[in-house]
N, C-alpha and C positions, 0 to 999 in steps of 0.2 A: 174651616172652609172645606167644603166637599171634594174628593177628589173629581176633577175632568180628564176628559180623556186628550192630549195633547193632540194638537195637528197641525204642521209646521208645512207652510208654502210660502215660497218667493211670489215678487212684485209681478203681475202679470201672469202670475202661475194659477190653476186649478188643483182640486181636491176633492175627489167623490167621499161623503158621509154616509153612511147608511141610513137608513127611514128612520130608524128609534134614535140615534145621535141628538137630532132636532126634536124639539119639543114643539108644540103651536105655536107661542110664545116666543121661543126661539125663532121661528121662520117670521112671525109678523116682526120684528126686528130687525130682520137682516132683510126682509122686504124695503123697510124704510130707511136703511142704509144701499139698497140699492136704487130708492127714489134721489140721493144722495148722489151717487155717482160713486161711493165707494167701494163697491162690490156688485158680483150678481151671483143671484141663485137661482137655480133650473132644475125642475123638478128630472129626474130621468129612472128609466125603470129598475135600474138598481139602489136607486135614495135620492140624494140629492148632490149636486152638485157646485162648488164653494168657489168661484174664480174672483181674485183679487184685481182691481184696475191699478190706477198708479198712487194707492195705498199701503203703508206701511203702520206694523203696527200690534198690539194686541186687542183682542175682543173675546172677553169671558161670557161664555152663554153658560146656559144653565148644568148640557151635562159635555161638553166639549170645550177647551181653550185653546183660541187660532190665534198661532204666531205668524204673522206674514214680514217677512224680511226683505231690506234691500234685495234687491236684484239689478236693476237697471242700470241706475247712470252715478248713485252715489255710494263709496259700499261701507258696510258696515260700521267699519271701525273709524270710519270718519263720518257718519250722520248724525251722533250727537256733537260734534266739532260746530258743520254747518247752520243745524236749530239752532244752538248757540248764538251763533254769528248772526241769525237773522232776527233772532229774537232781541239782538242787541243787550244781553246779557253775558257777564263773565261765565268763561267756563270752568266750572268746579276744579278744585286739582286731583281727584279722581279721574278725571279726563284720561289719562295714561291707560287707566286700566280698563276704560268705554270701549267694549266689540258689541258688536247683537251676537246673541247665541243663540240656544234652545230658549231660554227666558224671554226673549224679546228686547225689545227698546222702553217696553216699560218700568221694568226694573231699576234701568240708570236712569232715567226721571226720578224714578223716585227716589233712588238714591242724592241726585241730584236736589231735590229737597230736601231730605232729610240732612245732607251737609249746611244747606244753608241755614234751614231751622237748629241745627247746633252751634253754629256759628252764633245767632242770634239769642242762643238759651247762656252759653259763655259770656256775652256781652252782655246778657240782662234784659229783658224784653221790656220794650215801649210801655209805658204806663200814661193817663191819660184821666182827668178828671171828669167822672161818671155820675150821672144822675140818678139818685135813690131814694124811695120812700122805703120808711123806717118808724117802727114803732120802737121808744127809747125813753128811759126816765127822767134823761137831762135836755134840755133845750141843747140842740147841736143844728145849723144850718136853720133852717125858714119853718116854722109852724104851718101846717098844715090845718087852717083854721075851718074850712068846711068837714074835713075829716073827723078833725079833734070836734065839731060841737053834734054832728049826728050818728059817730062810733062812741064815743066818750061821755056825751052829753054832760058836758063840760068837766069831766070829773080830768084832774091835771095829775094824776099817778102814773100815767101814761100817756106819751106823748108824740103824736103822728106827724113826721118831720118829712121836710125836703133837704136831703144835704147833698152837697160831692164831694167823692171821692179818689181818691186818687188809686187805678185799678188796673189789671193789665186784660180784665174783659173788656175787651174792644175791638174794633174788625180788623185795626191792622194783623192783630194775633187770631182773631178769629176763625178769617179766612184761610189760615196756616192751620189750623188744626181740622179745620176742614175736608182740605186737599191733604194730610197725614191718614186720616181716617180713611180716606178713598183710596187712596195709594196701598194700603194694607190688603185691601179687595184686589186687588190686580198683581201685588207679586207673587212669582212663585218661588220664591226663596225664602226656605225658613226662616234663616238670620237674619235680613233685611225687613222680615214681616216683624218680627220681633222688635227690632231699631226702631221698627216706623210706629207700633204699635206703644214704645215707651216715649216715644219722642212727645205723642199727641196726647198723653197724659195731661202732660205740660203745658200744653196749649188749650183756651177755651176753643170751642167749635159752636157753629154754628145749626140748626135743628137738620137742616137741606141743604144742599149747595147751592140753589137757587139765588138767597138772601146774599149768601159770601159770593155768589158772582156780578149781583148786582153792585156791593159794595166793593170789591175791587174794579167795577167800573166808575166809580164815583169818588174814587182813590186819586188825591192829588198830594204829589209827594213834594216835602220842603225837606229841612235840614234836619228835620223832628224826626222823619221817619224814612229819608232815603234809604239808609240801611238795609230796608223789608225791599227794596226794590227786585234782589233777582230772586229773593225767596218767594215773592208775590208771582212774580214773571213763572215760574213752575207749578205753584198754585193754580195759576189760572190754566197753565197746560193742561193739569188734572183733571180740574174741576169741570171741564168744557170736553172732556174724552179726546184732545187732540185739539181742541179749535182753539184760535188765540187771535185777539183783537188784532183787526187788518192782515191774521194772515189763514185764519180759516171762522167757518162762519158756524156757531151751534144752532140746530135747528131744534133741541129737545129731543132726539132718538135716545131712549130710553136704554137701552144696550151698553152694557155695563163695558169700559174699555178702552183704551188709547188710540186712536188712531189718525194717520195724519197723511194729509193730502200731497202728495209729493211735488206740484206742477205749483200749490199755494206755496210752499216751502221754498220752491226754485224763484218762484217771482219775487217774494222776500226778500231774498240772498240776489239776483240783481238790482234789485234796487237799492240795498245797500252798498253792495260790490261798485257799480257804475260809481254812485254819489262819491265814496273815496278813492275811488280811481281819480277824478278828474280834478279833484281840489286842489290837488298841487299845482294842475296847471291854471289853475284860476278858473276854474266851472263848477259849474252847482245842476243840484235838480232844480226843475221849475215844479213850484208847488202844484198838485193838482192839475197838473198836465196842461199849464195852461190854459184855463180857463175852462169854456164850456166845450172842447174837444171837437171833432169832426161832426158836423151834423147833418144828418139826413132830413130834408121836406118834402111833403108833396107826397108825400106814398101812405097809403092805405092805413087808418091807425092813428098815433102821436109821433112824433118827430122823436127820432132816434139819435145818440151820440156816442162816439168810441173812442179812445186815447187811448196811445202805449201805455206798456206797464210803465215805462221809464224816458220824461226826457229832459235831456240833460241841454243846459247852454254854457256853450266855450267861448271864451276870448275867438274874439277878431285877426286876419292876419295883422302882421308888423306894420305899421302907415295907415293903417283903417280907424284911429281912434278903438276908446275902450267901447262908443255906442254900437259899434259893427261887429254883432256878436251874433253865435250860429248856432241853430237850436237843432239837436239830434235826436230823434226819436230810435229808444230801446226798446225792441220787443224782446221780454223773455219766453224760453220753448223749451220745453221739456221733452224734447223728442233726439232722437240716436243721427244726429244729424253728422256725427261723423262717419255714418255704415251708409246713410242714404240720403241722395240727393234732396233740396231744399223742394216742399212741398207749393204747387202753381197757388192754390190758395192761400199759402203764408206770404208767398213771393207777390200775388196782389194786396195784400192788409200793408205789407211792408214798403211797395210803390202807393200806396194813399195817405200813407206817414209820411213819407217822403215828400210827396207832393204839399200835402198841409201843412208842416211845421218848418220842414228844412230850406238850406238854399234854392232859391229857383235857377242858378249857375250850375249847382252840380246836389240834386236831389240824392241824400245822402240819407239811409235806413239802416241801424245793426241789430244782428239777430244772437242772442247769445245763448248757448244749451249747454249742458253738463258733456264732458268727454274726459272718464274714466281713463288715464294711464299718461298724457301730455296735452300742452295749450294746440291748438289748430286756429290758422285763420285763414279763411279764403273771401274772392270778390266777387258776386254776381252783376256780370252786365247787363241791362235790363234794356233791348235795343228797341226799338219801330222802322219803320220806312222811312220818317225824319229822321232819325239820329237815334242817341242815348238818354233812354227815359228815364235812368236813375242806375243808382249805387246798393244793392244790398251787400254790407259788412258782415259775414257767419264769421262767429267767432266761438272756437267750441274752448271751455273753461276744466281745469285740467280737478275734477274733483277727490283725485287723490292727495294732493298740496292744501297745507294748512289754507285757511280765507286768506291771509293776509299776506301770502306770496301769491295767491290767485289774482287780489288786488292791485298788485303792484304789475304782476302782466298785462291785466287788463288795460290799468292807465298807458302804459305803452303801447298795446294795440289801440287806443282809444285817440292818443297824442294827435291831434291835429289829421283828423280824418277827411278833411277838407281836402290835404296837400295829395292823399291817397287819392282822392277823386280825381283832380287835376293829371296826374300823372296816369292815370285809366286813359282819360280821354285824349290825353296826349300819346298814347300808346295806338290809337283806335282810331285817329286821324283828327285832335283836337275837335270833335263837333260839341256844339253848344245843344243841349236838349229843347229839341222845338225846331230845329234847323238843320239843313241836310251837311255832313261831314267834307273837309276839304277831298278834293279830287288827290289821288294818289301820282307815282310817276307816271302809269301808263294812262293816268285823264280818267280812274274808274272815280266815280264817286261812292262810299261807303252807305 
């Protein structure tokens, strides 16, 4: 592998290259990773200019390797924890020794598969009976009787069969040697390039990644081959430069590289997060956001529709039966929501959630963002000339704490959000949304 020249910026950070750094090729690349949304580059009179969005990640170009690092809201040594947790895979037991450094976060992906693919070379890998034609001197499986009469013309000394067999070329290993082989291109670590490089020995591959990403999409797992499930689940990280079903999308940018969208990442991880918070107290997500979500008619075009990333239905107060059940809509946001006030236009998306899905008693919306060092929650009163138009819940998620103390806060922030609202508006002169607030002692009305 050719030496690059290393260039290492945080999330949100910039980096001037010089003119010859970039090759043509290189810049049409990183053009269509900034039609992407994950990077921009701007030409200026001393070269070019490399500013990262809210991307992490590596990207091998031709004669430079950009490491872009946590910076923002999740750090280092806990981002492989979170992928983890949102990818709904175990985390390797390497996990201890997961930081980003100079190497990147591609590294421990890859490492992270290469344990799983050892794991699965110790256990024996999946075999699977294969289809083969076969020229052979004994009848073995199905004669191949168009074969055998216009290669052979009929002479039976040799004989052109259909048999199976039982073989471990098949896609579940395929697409493992696959994502070995590409992971080799991306680390920068000797000894790991080595590992990854004997690992895939071992494994059949497939000619492109293409094929192995079609067939890990067509991959339905039973008792036969769960096993390959979190080895597949890193595979597919690889093999996609960062995208992974339902949590980033490949569009084909050719640019050799890991890279992964921090805001798809955090949406993941609430949607998970919320779902196991709220189980215990008897709530679920609603599949699919409830149906056909908020829709727009009548305006210029086709009819538009939007749903939170997350919403959740809770049990009913105590006396209301199990049918009186209250559906919450979660927006996740990736934004520094604990430095700066909550943005008018999140604060409208989050009152039109409110308004569509939740109680019309007490219009209840939560917002939930990453906040690096402890949990935060505070209340937005959301007022009119009538009364109180709604509830937005900011609730900022502590992403130094493993997921699974994050979850367990969350459900208690989350416990009966309803009672939260009530006590607001009892605070604020009980008004009902829609109606003007009781008059206070001196007869003002609110």
């Amino acid at each position: 592998m050719p030496d690059r020249t290393p260039v290492q910026l945080g999330e949100y950070e910039s980096a001037v290259l010089a003119p010859d750094q970039l090759t043509p090729r290189d810049a049409d690349r990183l053009h269509a990773l900034q039609a992407r949304g994950s990077l921009t580059l701007t030409r200026e009179h001393t070269g070019w200019r490399l500013k990262a969005d809210a991307t992490v990640g590596v990207l091998v170009l031709d004669r430079v390797r950009v490491v872009i690092s946590p910076k923002f809201a999740i750090p280092g040594e806990r981002l492989m924890s979170w992928l983890a947790y949102a990818l709904g895979t175990p985390v390797p037991a390497t996990a201890r020794r997961w930081a980003t450094g100079p190497t990147g976060y591609a590294d421990l992906v890859g490492a992270a598969l290469l344990e799983e693919c050892e794991r699965l070379l110790r256990e024996g890998l999946r075999r699977d009976y294969v289809r083969r034609r076969s020229v052979e001197p004994l009848l073995r499986g199905r004669l191949d009787v168009a074969a055998q009469a216009t290669r052979r013309f009929g002479q039976l000394d040799q004989l052109h069969l259909h048999a199976f067999d039982r073989e471990a070329d098949i896609w579940d290993n395929r697409v493992l040697g696959s994502a070995l082989k590409a992971a080799v291109g991306m680390t920068s670590s000797p000894g790991l390039a080595r590992a990854l490089h004997g690992a895939a020995g071992a494994f059949p591959w497939a000619p492109t990644p293409a094929p192995a990403l079609r067939a890990l999409d067509r991959t339905q797992y039973t008792r036969l081959n769960a096993r390959y499930r979190p080895a597949h689940t890193w595979a597919r990280l690889l093999l996609r430069g960062g995208g992974v079903t339902d949590l980033l999308t490949d569009h084909g940018t050719s640019a050799d590289g890991l890279l992964l969208a921090m805001p798809a990442l955090w949406e993941a991880v609430v949607r998970r997060l919320g779902t196991e918070a709220v189980g215990p107290q008897g709530g679920h997500a609603v599949p699919g956001g409830s149906g056909t979500g908020i829709t727009i008619r009548g305006d210029l075009g086709n009819a538009s529709a939007f749903r939170p990333d997350l919403l959740l239905s809770l049990p009913g107060l105590p006396g209301h039966g199990t049918a009186d059940r209250t559906l919450l809509p979660v927006d996740a946001k990736y934004k520094r929501y604990d430095r700066h006030g909550v943005s008018a236009a999140d604060v409208h998306q989050l009152l039109t959630y409110s308004s569509g899905y939740a109680s019309a008693d007490t219009p209840t919306a939560v917002i939930v963002h990453p906040q690096p060092g402890s949990h935060a929650r505070r209340t937005l009163q959301v007022r009119g000339p009538r009364g109180l138009l709604g509830l937005v819940h900011v609730l900022g998620v502590d992403t130094r704490t493993a997921p699974e103390q994050a979850s367990a806060w969350l459900g208690s922030a989350l416990r009966r959000p309803w009672d939260a609202g009530r006590s607001v508006k009892a605070a604020v002169g009980g008004e009902v949304p829609g109606r003007p607030g009781r008059p206070d002692r001196a007869g003002r009305t609110p």
